[in-house]
C-alpha positions in Angstrom: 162.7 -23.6 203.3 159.3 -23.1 203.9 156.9 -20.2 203.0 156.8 -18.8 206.4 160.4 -18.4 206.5 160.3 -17.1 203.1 158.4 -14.7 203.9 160.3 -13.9 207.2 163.3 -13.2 205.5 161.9 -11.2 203.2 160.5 -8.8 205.7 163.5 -8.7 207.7 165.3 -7.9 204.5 163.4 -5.1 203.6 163.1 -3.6 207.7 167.2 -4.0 207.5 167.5 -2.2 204.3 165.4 0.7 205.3 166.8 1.0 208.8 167.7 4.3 210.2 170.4 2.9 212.9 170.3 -0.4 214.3 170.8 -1.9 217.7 171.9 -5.3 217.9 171.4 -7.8 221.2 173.6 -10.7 221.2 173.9 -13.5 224.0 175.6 -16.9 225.0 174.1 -18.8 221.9 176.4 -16.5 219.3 179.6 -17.9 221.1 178.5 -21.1 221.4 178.2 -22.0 218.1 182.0 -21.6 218.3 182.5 -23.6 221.3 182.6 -21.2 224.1 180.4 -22.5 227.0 177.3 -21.1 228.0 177.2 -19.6 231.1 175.4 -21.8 233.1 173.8 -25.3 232.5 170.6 -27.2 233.0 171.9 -28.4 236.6 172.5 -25.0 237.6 176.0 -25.0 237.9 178.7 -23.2 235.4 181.1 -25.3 234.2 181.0 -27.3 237.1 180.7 -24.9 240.0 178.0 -23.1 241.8 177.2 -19.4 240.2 177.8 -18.2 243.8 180.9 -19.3 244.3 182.6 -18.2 240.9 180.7 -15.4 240.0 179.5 -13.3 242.9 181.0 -11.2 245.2 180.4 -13.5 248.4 182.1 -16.1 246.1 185.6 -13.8 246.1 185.3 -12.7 249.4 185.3 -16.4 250.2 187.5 -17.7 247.8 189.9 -15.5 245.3 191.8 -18.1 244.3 188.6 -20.2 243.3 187.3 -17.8 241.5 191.0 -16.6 239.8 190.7 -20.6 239.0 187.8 -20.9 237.5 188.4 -17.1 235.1 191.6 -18.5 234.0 190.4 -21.7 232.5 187.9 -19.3 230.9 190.6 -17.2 229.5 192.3 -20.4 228.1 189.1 -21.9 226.5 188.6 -18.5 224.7 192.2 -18.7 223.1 191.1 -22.2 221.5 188.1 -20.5 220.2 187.6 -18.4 216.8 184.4 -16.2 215.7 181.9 -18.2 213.6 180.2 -17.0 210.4 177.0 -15.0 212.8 180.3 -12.9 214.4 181.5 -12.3 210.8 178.4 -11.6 209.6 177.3 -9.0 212.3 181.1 -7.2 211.5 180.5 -7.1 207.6 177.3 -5.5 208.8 178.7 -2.8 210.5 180.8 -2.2 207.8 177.8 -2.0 205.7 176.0 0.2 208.2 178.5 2.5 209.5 179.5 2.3 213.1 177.4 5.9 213.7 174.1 3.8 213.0 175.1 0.9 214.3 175.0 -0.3 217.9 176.4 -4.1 219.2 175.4 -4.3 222.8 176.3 -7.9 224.4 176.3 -9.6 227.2 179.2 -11.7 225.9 182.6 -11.3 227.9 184.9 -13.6 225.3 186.0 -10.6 222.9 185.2 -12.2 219.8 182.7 -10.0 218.4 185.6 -7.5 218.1 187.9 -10.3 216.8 185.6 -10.6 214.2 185.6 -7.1 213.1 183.2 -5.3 215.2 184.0 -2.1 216.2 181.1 -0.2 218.1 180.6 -2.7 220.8 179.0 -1.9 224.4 180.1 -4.7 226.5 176.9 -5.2 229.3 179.1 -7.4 231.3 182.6 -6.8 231.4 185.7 -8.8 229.1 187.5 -11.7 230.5 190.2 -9.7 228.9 190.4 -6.8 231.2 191.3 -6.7 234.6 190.5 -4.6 237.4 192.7 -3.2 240.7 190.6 -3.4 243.6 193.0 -0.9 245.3 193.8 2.1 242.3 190.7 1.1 239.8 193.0 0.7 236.5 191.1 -1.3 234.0 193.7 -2.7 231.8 193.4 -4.7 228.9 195.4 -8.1 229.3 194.5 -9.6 226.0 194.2 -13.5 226.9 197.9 -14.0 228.1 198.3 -17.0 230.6 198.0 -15.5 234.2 198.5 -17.6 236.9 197.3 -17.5 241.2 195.7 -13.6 242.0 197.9 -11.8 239.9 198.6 -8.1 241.4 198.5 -4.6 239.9 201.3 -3.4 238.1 200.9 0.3 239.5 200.1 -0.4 243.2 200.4 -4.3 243.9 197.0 -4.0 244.7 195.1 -6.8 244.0 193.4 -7.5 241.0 189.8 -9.2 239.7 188.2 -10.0 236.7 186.8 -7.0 234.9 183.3 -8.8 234.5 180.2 -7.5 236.4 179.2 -10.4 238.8 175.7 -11.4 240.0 174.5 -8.7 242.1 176.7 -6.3 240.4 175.4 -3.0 238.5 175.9 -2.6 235.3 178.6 -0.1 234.2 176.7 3.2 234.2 178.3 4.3 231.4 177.8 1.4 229.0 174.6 0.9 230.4 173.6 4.7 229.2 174.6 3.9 225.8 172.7 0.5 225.7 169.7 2.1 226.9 170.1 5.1 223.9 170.6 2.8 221.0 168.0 0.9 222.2 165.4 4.0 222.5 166.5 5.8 219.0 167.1 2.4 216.7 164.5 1.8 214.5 165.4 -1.7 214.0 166.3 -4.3 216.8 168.1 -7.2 216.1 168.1 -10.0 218.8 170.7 -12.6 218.6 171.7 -15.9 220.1 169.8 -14.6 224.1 167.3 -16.1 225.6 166.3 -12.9 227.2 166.0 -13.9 230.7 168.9 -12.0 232.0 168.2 -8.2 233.3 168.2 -5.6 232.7 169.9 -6.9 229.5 166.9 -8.2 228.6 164.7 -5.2 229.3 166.3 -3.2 226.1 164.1 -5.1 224.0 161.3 -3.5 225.7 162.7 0.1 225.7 163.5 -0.3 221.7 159.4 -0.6 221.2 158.1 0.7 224.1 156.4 4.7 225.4 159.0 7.3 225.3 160.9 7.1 222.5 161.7 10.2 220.3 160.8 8.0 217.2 157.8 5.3 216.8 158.3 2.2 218.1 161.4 -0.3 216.5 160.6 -3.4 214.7 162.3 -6.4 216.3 164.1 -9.4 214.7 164.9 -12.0 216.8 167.6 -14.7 215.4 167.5 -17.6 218.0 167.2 -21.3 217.4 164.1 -21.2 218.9 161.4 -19.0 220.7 162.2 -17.6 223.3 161.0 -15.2 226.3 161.6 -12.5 223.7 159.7 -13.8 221.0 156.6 -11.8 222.3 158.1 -8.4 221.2 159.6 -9.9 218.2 157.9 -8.8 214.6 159.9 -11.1 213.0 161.1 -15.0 213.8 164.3 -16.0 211.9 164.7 -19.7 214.7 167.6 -21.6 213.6 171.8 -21.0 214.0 172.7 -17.4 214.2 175.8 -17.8 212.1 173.2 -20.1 209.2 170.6 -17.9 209.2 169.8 -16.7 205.0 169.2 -13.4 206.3 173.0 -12.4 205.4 172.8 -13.6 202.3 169.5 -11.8 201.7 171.6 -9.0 202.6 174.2 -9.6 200.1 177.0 -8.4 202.3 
């Protein structure tokens, strides 16, 4: 371990300890340390297919069952997946926290920050786990149970989608709100496995140490295995697996 990071852990440490309420930032690289794919590769394509097609709402329009396809070997890949130790170690830190100063706002749709043990989670982009009916608007939980075709609403036999906010989509207002007021009143940031290239999920880094806030401006930590578009707000580096990172154990929680 060298100096640097010595030193960066140190400070981390210390901002974690002191922390008024925290807001955490997590992205694709926390799930894929435990095999979940992320969302789209070098090529451009996700798993295999176009973004448009699978993950837009020209896509469905187009193509339902493609795109009821695609979501359901999604749903199946999740079920073969468990958190990893940066999962458990967020959890044990709400625990440590309390969920009243403790925000985890992700842009992950896989669940398993709550598997984990994570309790106040604002989910940016929807759960492969819920469902919506295009014709009544029941969001239902379905937990990862096989489905099959373009299943059908319970309630009305109105067709259902994905509950998982597409390119193009807004952002559920009210989660958004939320996001947006952690970000603004935490006095420590924690970013996590994101690249920070997706918006506006992206842009709460700036609101946590930007003008307007009712408190001075929040120290960022950024845990990524390497630098990344958000590493110019960042105070602090931690670059290396989210779920290896001594910062835990620093913690002693």
């Amino acid at each position: 371990m060298s100096d640097d990071l010595t030193e960066a852990l140190d400070r981390a440490a210390e901002q974690l300890r002191d922390a008024r309420s925290v807001c955490v930032l997590t992205g694709a690289g926390v799930s894929a340390e435990s095999g979940v794919p992320t969302f789209r590769a070098s090529d451009g394509l996700w798993e295999g297919h176009r973004i448009e097609d699978v993950a837009s709402p020209q896509g469905w329009n187009r193509n339902p069952q493609l795109v009821w396809d695609f979501y359901h070997l999604r749903r199946a890949n999740v079920t073969q997946v468990q958190p990893n130790p940066g999962h458990h170690a967020l959890a044990r830190m709400e625990q440590h926290w309390g969920s009243d100063r403790w925000t985890l706002v992700t842009q992950n749709v896989d669940g398993l920050h709550q598997v984990a043990g994570s309790r106040h989670v604002l989910e940016l982009h929807g759960s492969l786990r819920r469902t919506r009916c295009l014709d009544c608007g029941e969001i239902v939980d379905q937990g990862l149970k096989p489905m099959t075709g373009i299943p059908n609403c319970p309630d009305c036999q109105g067709i259902l989608r994905p509950d998982i906010v597409w390119f193009g989509e807004m952002l559920p207002p009210d989660t958004w709100r939320a996001a947006e007021r952690a970000a603004r009143e935490c006095t420590v940031m924690l970013v996590v496995g994101t690249s920070a290239v997706v918006y506006p999920a992206a842009g709460l880094i700036a609101i946590a140490v930007g003008e307007g806030r009712k408190h001075p401006p929040g120290i960022v930590l950024e845990c990524n295995l390497t630098e990344t578009d958000a590493s110019t707000l960042a105070d602090i580096h931690l670059f290396g697996p989210s779920g290896d990172t001594p910062l835990f154990e620093r913690l002693g929680i």
